[in-house]
C-alpha positions, 0 to 999 in steps of 0.5 A, a space after each residue: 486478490 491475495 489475503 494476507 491478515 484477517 482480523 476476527 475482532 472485525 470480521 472483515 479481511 485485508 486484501 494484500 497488494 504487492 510491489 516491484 520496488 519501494 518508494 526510493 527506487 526510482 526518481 522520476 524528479 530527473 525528468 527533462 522536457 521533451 517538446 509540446 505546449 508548456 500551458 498549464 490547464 490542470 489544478 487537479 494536481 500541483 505541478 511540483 508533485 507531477 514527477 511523484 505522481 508518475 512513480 505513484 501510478 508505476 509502483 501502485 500499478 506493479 503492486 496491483 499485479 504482483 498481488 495479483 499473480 503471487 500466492 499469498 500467505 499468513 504471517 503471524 501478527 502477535 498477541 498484541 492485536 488482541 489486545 484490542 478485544 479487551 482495552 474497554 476494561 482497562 482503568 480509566 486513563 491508562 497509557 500503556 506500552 507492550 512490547 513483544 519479541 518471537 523468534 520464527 520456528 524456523 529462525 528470525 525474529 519478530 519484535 512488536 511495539 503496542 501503545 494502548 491508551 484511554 481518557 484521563 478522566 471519568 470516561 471510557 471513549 475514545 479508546 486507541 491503540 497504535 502499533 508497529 510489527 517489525 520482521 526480521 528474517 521472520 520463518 514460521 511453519 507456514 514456508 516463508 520468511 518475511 521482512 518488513 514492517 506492520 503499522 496498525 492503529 484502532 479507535 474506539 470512539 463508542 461502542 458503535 463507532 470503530 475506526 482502524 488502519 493498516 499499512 504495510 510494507 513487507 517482503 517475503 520469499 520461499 525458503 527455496 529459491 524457486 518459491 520466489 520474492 514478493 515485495 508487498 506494500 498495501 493500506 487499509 482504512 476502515 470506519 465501522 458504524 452500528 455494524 456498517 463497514 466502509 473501507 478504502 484499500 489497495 497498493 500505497 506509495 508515498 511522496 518524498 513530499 508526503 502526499 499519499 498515493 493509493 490504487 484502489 477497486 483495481 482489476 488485473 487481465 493479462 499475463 507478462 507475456 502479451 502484457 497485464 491491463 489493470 483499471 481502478 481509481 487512484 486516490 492521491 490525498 484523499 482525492 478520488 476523481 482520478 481513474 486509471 487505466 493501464 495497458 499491454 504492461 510487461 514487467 521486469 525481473 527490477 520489478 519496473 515495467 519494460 513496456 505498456 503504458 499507463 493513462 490517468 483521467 482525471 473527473 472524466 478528462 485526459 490528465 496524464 499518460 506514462 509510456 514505459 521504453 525499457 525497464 530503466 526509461 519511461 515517457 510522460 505527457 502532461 499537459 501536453 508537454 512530453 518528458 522523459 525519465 528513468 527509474 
């Protein structure tokens, strides 16, 4: 996996996932039935989200192997982050907002919006700060201009009790067009108590009903040509029971897939399974009743 930012504060790296496409590409809500028992058994889901569903595991999926083949590389994220080394010694109830603006070495800029803030009152905790990195056409030395957007957020609940975000969802490209474009979305979440870390990452995607999509321990085998499996457990609001397995995944110059398929269980038991046609159509059961729908 691919390392996009470290954060020496918090001497751990954030592995980076890519993706074919955002969260608007496709609209897998057209889908019409196709035949099968219209029976419901399954509550692990609501029904109203199972089109989102499909498009979580397809986009998370891509993202999990385009991270996985593409180089990785380094951007920039401003002195602003280091803003949380010292936020202990400021006053006692301070609201403060930075904002940054760095124009590329090479051209582009990028703006960075920091709000840090503390109790108002005699105590130090909780200590937070929430921020939003926005590159525009962003080139640095490092031969890449990117575009896209950092969120991050930190607490400080004691000195022993830390907890950060991250999301992104960037894309960069070479400055010669055989460097080629790579579309990254990926989440962080880590809480760090008395020096033990404990972190849930991997490829996002959120609903257009706001529930959030994650694929997370994943691992990718294969290449395009005969087709990539990926296997990982799949996070939908927190849930963790579902496990997915995905095989014999080709993937398109649309960045969807035009062949493979992918199959979700969920606490052991068949849930979902998604068949790709072309790179435009796709097949799902649920269930026991089998959709079509395209992206």
């Amino acid at each position: 996996m691919v390392r996009l930012f470290s954060i020496g504060l918090m001497m751990c790296g954030l592995a980076a996932c890519g993706s074919g496409g955002s969260s608007d590409k496709g609209n897998a809500a057209n889908s019409t039935p196709s035949g099968g028992n219209n029976s419901s058994t399954s509550t692990a889901i609501p029904r109203t989200e199972i089109e989102e569903t499909v498009l979580a595991a397809a986009e998370t999926t891509a993202s999990t192997i385009v991270s996985d083949i593409s180089p990785g590389i380094t951007p920039q994220l401003m002195a602003s982050i280091e803003k949380v080394e010292y936020l202990a010694t400021l006053p006692v109830g301070p609201v403060e907002v930075d904002e940054e603006t760095d124009v590329g070495s090479c051209g582009g800029t990028m703006y960075s919006r920091t709000t840090t803030s503390s109790p108002d009152d005699n105590t130090i905790y909780p200590i937070s700060t929430i921020a939003e990195i926005t590159y525009d056409e962003y080139c640095d030395n490092d031969g890449y201009t990117v575009d896209g957007i950092v969120y991050y957020e930190f607490t400080y609940n004691s000195q022993s009790s830390i907890y950060y975000a991250y999301r992104w969802d960037i894309t960069y490209y070479g400055l010669i067009s055989t460097d080629g474009v790579y579309h990254y979305k990926f989440s962080n979440e880590c809480t760090i108590t008395n020096s033990a870390t404990e972190c849930t990452d991997g490829a996002w995607y959120e609903s257009s009903t706001g529930s959030d999509y994650t694929l997370s321990s994943s691992s990718v085998s294969g290449n395009n040509s005969s087709g990539y499996d990926v296997s990982g457990t799949f996070i939908i609001d927190g849930d963790n029971g579902y496990q997915l397995t995905a095989t014999g995944l080709t993937l398109c110059d649309n960045g969807n897939f035009g062949a493979g398929s992918i199959a979700l269980e969920y606490q052991g038991a068949e849930y979902l399974t998604i068949n790709f046609t072309s790179c435009t159509d796709f097949t799902y059961v649920y269930d026991g009743v089998a959709y079509t729908g395209s992206y």
